[in-house]
C-alpha positions in Angstrom: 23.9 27.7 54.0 27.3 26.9 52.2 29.5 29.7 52.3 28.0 31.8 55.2 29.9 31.9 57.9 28.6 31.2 60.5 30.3 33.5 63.2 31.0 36.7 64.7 33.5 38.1 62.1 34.6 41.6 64.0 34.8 39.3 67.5 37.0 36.7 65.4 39.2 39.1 64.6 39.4 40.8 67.7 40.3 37.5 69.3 42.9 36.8 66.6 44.3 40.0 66.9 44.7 39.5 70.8 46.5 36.4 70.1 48.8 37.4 67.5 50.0 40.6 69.4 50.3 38.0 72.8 52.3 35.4 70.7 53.5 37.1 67.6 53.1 35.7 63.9 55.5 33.3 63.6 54.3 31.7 67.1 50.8 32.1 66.1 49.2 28.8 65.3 45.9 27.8 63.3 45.0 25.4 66.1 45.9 28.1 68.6 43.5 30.6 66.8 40.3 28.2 66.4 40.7 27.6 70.3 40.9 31.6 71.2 38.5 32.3 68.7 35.9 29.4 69.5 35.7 28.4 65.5 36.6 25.5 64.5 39.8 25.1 62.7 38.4 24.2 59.5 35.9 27.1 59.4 38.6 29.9 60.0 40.6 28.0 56.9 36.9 28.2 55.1 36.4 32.0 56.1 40.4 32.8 55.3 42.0 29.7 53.6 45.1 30.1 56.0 46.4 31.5 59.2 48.3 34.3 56.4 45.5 35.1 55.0 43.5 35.5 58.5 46.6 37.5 59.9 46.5 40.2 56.9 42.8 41.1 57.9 43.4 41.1 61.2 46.4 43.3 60.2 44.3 45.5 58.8 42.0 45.4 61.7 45.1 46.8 63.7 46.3 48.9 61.2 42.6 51.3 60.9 42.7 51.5 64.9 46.3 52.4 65.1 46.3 55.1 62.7 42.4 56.4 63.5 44.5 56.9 67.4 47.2 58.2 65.6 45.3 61.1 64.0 43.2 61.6 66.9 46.5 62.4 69.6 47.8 64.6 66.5 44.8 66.5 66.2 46.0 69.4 68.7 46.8 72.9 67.5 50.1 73.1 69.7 52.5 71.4 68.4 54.6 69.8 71.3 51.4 69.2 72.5 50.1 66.8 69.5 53.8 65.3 69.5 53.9 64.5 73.3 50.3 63.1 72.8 51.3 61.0 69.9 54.0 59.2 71.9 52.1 58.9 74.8 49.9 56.7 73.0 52.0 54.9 70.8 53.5 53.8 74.4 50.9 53.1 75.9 49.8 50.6 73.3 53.4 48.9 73.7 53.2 48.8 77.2 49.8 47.6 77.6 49.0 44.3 79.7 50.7 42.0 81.7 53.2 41.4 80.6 53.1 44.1 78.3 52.1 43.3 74.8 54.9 45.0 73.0 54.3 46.3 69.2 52.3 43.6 66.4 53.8 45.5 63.3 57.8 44.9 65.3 57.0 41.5 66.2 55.9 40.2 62.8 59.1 42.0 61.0 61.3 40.2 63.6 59.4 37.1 63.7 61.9 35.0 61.1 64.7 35.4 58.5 62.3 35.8 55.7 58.6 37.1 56.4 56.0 36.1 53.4 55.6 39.0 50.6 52.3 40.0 51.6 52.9 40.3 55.0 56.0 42.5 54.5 54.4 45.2 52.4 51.5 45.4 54.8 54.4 46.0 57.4 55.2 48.6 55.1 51.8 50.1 54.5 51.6 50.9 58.3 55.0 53.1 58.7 54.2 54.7 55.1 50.6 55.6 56.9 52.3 56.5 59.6 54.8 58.6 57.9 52.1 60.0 55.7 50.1 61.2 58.9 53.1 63.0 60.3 53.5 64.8 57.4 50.2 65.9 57.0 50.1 67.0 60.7 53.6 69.2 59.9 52.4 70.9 57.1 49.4 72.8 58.3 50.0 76.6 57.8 52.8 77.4 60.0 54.0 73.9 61.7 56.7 73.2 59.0 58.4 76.7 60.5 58.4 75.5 64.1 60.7 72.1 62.9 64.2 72.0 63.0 64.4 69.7 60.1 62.2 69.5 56.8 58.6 67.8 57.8 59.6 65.2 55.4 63.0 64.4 57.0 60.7 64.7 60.8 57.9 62.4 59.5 60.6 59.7 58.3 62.4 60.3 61.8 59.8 60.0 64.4 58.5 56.4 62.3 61.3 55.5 62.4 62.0 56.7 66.3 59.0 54.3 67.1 60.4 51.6 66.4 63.4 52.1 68.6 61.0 53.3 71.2 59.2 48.8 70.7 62.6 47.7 71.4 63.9 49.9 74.4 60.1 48.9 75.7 61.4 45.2 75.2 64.2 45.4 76.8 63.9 48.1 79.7 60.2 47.6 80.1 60.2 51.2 82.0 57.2 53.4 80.7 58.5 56.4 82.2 62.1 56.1 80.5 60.3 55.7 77.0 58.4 58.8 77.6 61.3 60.6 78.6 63.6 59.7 75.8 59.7 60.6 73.9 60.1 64.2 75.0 64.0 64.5 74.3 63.2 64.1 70.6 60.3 66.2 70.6 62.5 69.2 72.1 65.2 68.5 69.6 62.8 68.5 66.7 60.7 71.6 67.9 64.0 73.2 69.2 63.1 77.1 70.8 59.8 76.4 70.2 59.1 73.4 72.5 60.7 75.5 75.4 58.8 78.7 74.5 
């Protein structure tokens, strides 16, 4: 039947996403793709006219799991607690595999001197989620008093801290330093209150 595709969709993009974060965008070929995936080259440009247009959905693929984990280590009523958590994962997604996968979202942004429109504001969709979780974690009823800086100014820093934390990953590859300098942050941002 013309149109119907004729595969797996959620294992497609499973596979692509695998790839992607193993190779990157840039690297990321569609021949590469219909081999990993098992569909044929000129179905996946059927299904997604394009590896662009297959990478944003598999973006968004990423994207839902990262934050749904995201909210889930947050989801703590101490504090230092939900913080620690959160970097905890967010490391151990970077330094998953062998050799370690790194970060999709850092890759991409890196991946060339001029990444497509589309593809940079989904990059940007993902820290402004990100940032958007934070805040909502730092303003339940008494959080925003236990920061040493606005929960604004500490959503916008710790975002921003992770991507720090996907090149230190790159280029010290030690899991234990990343949580370390993790923690430092967290007891400068929670201040008295981390040590209490």
């Amino acid at each position: 039947m013309a149109g119907v595709r004729q595969f797996d969709e959620e294992a497609v993009l499973d596979k692509a996403l695998g790839l992607f974060w193993q190779r990157g965008y840039a690297e990321t070929t569609m021949q590469e793709l219909a081999a990993v995936t098992g569909v044929q080259r000129g179905s996946l440009y059927n299904a997604y006219q394009g590896k662009d247009a297959l990478f944003l959905k598999v973006f968004d693929l990423y994207m839902d799991r990262f934050i749904e984990g995201v909210v889930k280590t947050l989801d703590r009523q101490d504090m230092a607690e939900a913080l620690s958590g959160f970097f905890a994962f967010v490391i151990d997604s970077l330094t998953t595999g062998a050799p370690t996968r790194g970060c999709l979202s850092s890759k991409t942004a890196l991946s060339g001197e001029m990444i497509e429109e589309p593809i940079r504001l989904v990059l940007k969709k993902l820290i402004d989620k990100l940032e958007q979780v934070l805040l909502e974690r730092f303003q339940r009823p008494g959080d925003a008093a236990m920061l040493m800086t606005s929960p604004e100014d500490a959503a916008r820093l710790i975002a921003t801290f992770t991507r720090g934390l996907v090149i230190m990953e790159r280029v010290y590859r030690d899991k234990a330093r990343l949580l370390e300098t993790a923690e430092m942050l967290v007891s400068l941002l929670l201040g008295s209150a981390k040590k209490a």
